[in-house]
LOVOKE-735759 format. One record per residue (C-alpha): residue in one letter; x, y, z. Coordinates in steps of 0.5 Angstrom, whole numbers, plus 500, padded with zeros to 3 digits. Layout:
AXYZ/...
This chain:
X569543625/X572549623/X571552629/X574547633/X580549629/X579556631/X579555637/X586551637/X588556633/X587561639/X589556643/X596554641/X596562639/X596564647/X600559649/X607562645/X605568647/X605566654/X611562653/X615568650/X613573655/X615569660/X622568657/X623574657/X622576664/X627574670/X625572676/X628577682/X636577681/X638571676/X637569669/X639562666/X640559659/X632560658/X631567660/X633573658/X632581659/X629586654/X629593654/X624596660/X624589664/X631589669/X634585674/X634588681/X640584688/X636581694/X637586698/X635593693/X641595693/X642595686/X638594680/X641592671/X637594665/X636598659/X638606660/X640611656/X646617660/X644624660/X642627654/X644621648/X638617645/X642611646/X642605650/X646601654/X645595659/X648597666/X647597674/X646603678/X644604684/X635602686/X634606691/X638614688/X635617684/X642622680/X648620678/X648612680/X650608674/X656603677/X657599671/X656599663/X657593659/X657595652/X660601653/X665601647/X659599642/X651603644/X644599642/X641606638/X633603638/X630599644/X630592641/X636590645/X636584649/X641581654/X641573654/X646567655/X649565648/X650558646/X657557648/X655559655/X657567654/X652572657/X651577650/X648584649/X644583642/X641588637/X635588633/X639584628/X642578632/X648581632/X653581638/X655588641/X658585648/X660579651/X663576658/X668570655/X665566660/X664561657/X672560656/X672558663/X668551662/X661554664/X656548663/X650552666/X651558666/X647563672/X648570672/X646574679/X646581681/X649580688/X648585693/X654589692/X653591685/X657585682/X654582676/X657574676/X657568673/X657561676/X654555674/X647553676/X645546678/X641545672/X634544674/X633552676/X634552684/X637557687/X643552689/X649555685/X657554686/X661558689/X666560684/X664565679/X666564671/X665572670/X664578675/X662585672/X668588677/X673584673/X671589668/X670595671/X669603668/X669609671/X666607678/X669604684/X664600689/X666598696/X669591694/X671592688/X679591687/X684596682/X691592681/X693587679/X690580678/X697575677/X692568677/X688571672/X693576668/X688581669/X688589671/X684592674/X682600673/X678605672/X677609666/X673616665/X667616660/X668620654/X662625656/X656625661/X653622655/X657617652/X661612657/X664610652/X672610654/X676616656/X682620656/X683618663/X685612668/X685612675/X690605676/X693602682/X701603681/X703597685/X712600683/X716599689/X711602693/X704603691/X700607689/X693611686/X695615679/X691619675/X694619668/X692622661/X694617656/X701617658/X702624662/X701622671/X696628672/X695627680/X697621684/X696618692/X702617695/X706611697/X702606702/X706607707/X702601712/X696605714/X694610707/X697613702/X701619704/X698624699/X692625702/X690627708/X688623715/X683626717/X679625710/X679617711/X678616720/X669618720/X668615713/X671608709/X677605711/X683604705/X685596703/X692594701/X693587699/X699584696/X701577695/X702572690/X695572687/X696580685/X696587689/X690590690/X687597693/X679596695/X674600700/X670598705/X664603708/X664604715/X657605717/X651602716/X651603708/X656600706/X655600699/X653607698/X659611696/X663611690/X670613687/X668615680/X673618675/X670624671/X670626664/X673633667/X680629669/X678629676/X678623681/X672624686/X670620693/X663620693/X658619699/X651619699/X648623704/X640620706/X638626709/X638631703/X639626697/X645628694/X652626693/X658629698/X664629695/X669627700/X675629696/X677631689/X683629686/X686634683/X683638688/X688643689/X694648686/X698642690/X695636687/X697636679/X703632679/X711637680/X706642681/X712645685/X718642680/X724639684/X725640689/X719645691/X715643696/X707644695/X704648702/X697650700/X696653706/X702658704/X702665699/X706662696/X704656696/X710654692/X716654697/X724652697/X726648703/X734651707/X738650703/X735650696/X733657693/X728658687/X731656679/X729662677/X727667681/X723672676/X720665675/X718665681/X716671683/X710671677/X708664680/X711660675/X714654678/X715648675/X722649674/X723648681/X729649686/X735649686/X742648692/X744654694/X751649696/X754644693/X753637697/X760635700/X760628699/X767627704/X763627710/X761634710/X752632709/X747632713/X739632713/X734637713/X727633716/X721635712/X715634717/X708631714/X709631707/X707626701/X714622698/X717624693/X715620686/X718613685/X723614679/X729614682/X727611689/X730604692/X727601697/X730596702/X725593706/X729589712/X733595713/X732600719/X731608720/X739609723/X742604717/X739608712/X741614713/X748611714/X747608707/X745615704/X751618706/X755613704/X753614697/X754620693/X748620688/X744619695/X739625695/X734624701/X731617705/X725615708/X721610712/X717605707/X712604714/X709608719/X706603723/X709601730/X715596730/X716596722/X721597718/X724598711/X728604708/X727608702/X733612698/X732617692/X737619688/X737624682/X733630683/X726630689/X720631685/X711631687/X712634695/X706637698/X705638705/X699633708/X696636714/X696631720/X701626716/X706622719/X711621713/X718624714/X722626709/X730626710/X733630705/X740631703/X744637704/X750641706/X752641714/X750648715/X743647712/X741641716/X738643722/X731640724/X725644721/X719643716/X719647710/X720654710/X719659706/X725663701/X724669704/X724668712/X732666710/X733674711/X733674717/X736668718/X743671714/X741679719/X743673725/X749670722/X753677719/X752678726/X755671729/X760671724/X763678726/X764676734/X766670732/X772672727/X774677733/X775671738/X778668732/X783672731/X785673738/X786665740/X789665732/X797666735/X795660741/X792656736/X800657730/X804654736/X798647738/X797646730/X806645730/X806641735/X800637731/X803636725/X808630727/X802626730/X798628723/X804625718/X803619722/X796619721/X796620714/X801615713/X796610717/X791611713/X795611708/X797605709/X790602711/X787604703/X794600701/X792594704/X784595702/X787595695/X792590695/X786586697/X783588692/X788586687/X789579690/X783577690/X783579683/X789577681/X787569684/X781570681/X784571674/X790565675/X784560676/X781563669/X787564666/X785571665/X791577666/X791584671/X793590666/X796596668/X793602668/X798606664/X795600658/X788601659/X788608660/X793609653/X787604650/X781609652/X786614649/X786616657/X778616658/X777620653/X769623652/X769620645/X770613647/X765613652/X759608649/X755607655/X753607663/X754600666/X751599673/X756602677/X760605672/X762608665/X763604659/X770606654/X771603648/X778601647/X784598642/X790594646/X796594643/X795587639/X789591636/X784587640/X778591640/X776591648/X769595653/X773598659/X768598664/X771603669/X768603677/X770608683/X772607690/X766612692/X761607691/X761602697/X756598694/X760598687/X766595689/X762589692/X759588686/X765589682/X768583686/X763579685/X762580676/X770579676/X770572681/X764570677/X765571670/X772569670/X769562672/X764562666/X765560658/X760560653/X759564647/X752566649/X756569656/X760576654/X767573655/X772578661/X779579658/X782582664/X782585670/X785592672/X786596680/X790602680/X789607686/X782608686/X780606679/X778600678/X776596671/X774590667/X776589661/X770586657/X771584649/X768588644/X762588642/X760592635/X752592636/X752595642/X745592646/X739588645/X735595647/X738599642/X736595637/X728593639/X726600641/X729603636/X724605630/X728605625/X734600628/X729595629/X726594622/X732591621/X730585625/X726580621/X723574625/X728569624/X734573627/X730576633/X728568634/X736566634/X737572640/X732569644/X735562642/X742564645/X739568650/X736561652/X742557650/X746563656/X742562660/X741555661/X749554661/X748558668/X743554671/X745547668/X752547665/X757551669/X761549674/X756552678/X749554678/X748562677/X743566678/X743573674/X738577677/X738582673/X737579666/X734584660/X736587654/X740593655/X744587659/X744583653/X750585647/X750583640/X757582636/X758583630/X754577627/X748579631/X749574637/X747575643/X751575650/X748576657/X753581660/X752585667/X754579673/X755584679/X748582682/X749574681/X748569685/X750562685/X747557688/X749550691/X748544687/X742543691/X740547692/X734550689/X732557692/X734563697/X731569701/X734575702/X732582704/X736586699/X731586693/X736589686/X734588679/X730592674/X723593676/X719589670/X724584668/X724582677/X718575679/X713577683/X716572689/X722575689/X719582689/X714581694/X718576698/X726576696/X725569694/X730568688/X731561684/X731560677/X725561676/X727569677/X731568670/X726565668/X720570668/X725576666/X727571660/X719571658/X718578659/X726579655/X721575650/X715578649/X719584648/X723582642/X719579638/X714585640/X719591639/X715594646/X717595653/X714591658/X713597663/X710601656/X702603658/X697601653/X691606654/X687605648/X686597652/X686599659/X692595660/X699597664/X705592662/X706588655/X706581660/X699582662/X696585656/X699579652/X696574657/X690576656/X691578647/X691569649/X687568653/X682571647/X685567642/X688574638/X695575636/X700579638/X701583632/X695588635/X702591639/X706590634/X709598632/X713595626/X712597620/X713591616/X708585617/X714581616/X717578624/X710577626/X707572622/X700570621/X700562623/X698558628/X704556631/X705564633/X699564637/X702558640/X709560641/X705566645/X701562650/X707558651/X711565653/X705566656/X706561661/X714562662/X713568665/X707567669/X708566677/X706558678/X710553679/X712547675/X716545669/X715551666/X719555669/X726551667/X729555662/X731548658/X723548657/X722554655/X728553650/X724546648/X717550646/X721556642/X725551638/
């Protein structure tokens, strides 16, 4: 008897064994709910291409779950899971959790990683390596067959690190709220985040920027169509081919390999700051590197300064284009060239411009840039001229038949030559400086002075001879030029005198009077600099007195701006139309020769940004009173698309847009980009996308779509802001996320608070409760691209409230 127990003993003992020797064993490239994978045992794609498991990076003892690559045998590690948190022994398992969710344990059962997968309403949960590196989640039928869904509930290239693969996606992710970068390992021994992100800057043009924390390091070049116009041509024709996808989903960059094998070639971000293009080479084992970024003297960002153009293959390789001499030139000589370039004349602006075409170069940053994209080469260049701030334009696109124009006011900064690139830059100079050229060197302009000393002699002796003949024409001249003068004269006058009807029309309607110049300039103290309180976005803004003692904001506008007086027609037409006390109130008008002005009321708190932004300013906004601005905003807001006489679209909703009076309430100002809408009508296209980007909906900067929900959206990221005290366009390194908009979305989508971005000392304005997560989710919602009821303004007032 006693040893039929033992025999049952020994039994049941080999059984256990056997059953968790095999739960710990995965079959080829999949684990279910009952496998899971232990240090030693690994995952491997149906093709061999890549492998998952245990593995400890260069020299450290610790260990990570990863994938890398089967079949190479250096530096092939694609993927770490638990990169922030290291196992520091070998009893770490990687398995499916209760609620669905694929975790990395400790000794202890503690949690060091996990994919939120579960979230997604996984109900039997299936991770595989696919065979081009992605680790995904679907949901399996249950039984253990190899029949899965096609959706995935989790991919590893939604959280990727420091390498990119062929298919894998850097951008944005709107559908998800996701952004996708690559961010460096600390050190070859530790993945663990780094200093440095390479990130897809999808801006007006996008483009592949390496930052350092804040600082941009290195950047691509715009996509101009075909690639991106900081890197070489040649780089890109023999071994993968570049992907730029933009639509309503997100914007995206990706690879595909071109040979045979496809996945073999990485972008990998390195501890050392750089960016590295990496292609395996079979017949001799090793990694080409393809190109570095930075790789040259030229490719650390205003390596040249303004103006200065980057020629690698020069000495020296910094150079001043015609026209331009160095800032410094002791500077310049000892090759300190980060103060750049400076015009040798002044521009004109009265007609006396023209361009000088730097051939095969990289575009200068986007900073300062506009783009237009139904706009053609000829128009715009005649819309730089007519716009004195205009510095240099450019085509958006290099592919046959495409348009687009690209504008850039302010100092040009990041120019490099790019050998065999298409790109053309027109940059403005004085007429004498215009002749089609590439870059040329400051020096070889000697030469060229040598020559015209010469010319400029022979022609002031032809000069003088034809001087006397020249005296008796320009007399018989002068009769015709009054009559010209006189005409012009005239021309202008009816221009202006248009201009004051439309206004004084205008005006009637509203009730509303058109000054005299000789009343506001004695108000602003004759435009003097201490009254100056601001810029609006066509003019300066002076802080007047009338002769009542009425307080009053001059916004003052000059005739060299075309643009501008069409902007200035529209904000006085519309705003004279509208009364709310959450709209900023138009007191009058004034048109006095050139001068142009709107008389707004004073508003004593300046604008919503100086308060939010500000560390000190904002610690006198508790939570009640940021909540009444978002209310008022709102209450704004819906008067224009609900209450008006018209339905109005702002276009340009943000807070430097929104003023503060003295009791702290907020009125939405700044309508010289508004549209207004039939009563039924619900949306609009145009092909002159104007706004702040950031603040603009993703349909109408992708497609020029405006309707309500364009205000909606910028309202929802007005609020994210206030009640956070950061701006949307703010970079947040420590999470690997870009804009306040996605890193909140994601903050709700894990079910934390928005206090984690909060730089107010005082816990006061964001309160721990279950209404401010709701309250999160629920702008969440205004501001992201759906349709739905959410995007009427009354419904995001209704869930504030």
């Amino acid at each position: 008897m006693r040893c039929l127990r033992v025999r049952w003993f020994l039994l049941l003992l080999v059984i256990s064994l056997t059953v968790d020797v095999s739960s710990s064993l995965a079959a080829g490239d999949t684990i279910n709910g009952t496998l899971l994978i232990r240090d030693g045992d690994t995952l491997v794609s149906a093709g061999g291409n890549f492998e998952l498991g245990f593995f400890s990076p260069g020299s450290s003892k610790n260990r990570y779950v990863g994938i890398w690559f089967k079949n190479i045998p250096v530096e092939n590690n694609v993927w770490v899971a638990n990169r922030r948190a290291p196992l520091n022994d070998s009893s770490g398992v990687l398995k499916f959790n209760e609620a669905g969710n694929l975790v990395v344990e400790d000794k202890t059962g503690g949690v060091v990683w996990e994919s939120f997968a579960g979230a997604a309403g996984v109900s039997n949960p299936v991770a595989q390596l696919l065979d081009t590196g992605n680790l995904v989640i679907r949901d399996g039928d249950g039984n253990g067959s190899s029949s899965f869904s096609s959706d995935y509930f989790w991919q590893s290239f939604e959280e990727p690190g420091n390498t990119q693969i062929a298919g894998m996606k850097l951008g944005v992710n709107r559908k998800k709220g996701l952004i996708l970068n690559l961010t460096s390992w600390r050190s070859v021994d530790d993945p663990a985040p780094g200093s440095y992100t390479f990130s897809l800057d999808p801006g007006l043009l996008p483009s592949l920027i390496l930052l350092e924390g804040t600082t941009v390091k290195y950047s691509t070049g715009f996509w101009n169509g075909r690639r991106f116009s900081g890197v070489a041509d040649s780089l890109f024709a023999e071994f993968y081919a570049d992907i730029f996808v933009s639509d309503q989903d997100g914007e995206y960059y990706s690879f595909e390999f071109i040979g045979s094998n496809i996945t073999l070639s990485t972008v990998v971000v390195g501890p050392d700051g750089k960016v590295r293009r990496l292609r395996w080479q079979a017949r001799t084992r090793t990694w080409n590197d393809l190109l570095t970024g930075p790789g040259d003297d030229c490719e650390p960002f205003g390596a040249c300064g303004p103006y200065g153009v980057c020629n690698f293959s020069s000495t020296p390789i910094c150079l001043c284009p015609r026209g331009f001499r160095p800032r410094s030139p002791q500077d310049w000589y000892l090759r300190y060239t980060s103060g750049g370039c400076v015009r040798e004349e002044m521009l004109q602006c009265g007609g006396g411009d023209a361009f000088l075409t730097l051939r095969q170069v990289k575009m200068p940053e986007a900073r300062n840039m506009m783009v237009n994209v139904g706009m053609g080469l000829e128009e715009c260049r005649d819309r730089c001229l007519r716009n004195c701030s205009c510095t240099a334009y450019a085509a958006t696109e290099v592919r046959p038949g495409r348009t687009g124009c690209l504008t850039w006011s302010g100092e040009l900064v990041d120019i490099r030559t790019v050998p065999n690139g298409p790109d053309e830059l027109y940059v403005r100079v004085p007429a004498a400086f215009s002749d089609p050229t590439t870059v040329e060197v400051t020096e070889n302009r000697r030469k060229r002075s040598r020559v015209t000393m010469v010319t400029a002699t022979v022609v002031s002796a032809v000069l003088l001879v034809l001087l006397c003949s020249c005296g008796i024409w320009i007399r018989k001249r002068m009769k015709r030029k009054v009559t010209t003068m006189k005409t012009a004269t005239t021309a202008d006058g009816d221009k202006r005198k248009q201009l004051n009807t439309t206004l004084s029309i205008a005006g009637e309607d509203a009730g509303i009077p058109l000054f005299d110049f000789e009343t506001i300039a004695l108000a602003i103290d004759n435009f003097s600099p201490s009254n100056k309180v601001g810029e609006g976005g066509f003019g300066a803004v002076y802080k007047g007195i009338l002769d009542d003692g009425q307080e009053v904001a001059v916004k003052r506008l000059s005739w060299t701006s075309i643009q501008g007086t069409n902007e200035f027609i529209n904000e006085a037409k519309l705003i004279a139309k509208l009364q709310h006390k959450n709209l900023v109130r138009l007191i009058g008008f004034c048109v006095h020769g050139e001068e142009r002005m709107l008389i707004y009321e004073y508003m004593q708190n300046s604008s919503l940004d100086s308060f939010i932004f500000d560390e000190i300013k904002r610690a006198l906004l508790d939570w009640r009173t940021r909540l009444d601005i978002i209310l008022g905003v709102a209450k704004g807001l819906m008067y224009l698309h609900h209450d008006s006489r018209y339905k109005i679209i702002h276009r340009d909703l943000k807070a430097s847009n929104v003023l503060l009076d003295g009791a702290m309430n907020p009125k939405i100002s700044d309508f010289g980009a508004a549209r207004i809408f039939g009563a039924d009508q619900n949306m609009e296209k145009t092909k002159r996308v104007i706004g702040t980007y950031g603040y603009m909906s993703p349909e109408y900067v992708i497609n020029g779509t405006i309707s309500v929900k364009s205000d909606v959206f910028s309202f929802g990221i007005l609020t994210l802001e206030v009640l956070s005290g950061v701006r949307n366009r703010g970079i947040y390194m420590n999470e690997s996320h870009w804009n306040l908009l996605t890193y909140v979305s994601m903050e709700a989508m894990a079910r934390r608070q928005l206090l984690g971005i909060s730089r107010c000392n005082s816990d006061q304005f964001i309160p721990h409760n279950p209404n401010h997560k709701m309250l999160t989710n629920r702008l969440v919602v205004c501001s992201r691209t759906s349709s739905g009821p959410s995007y009427y303004v009354n419904s995001c007032y209704d869930a504030l409230q």
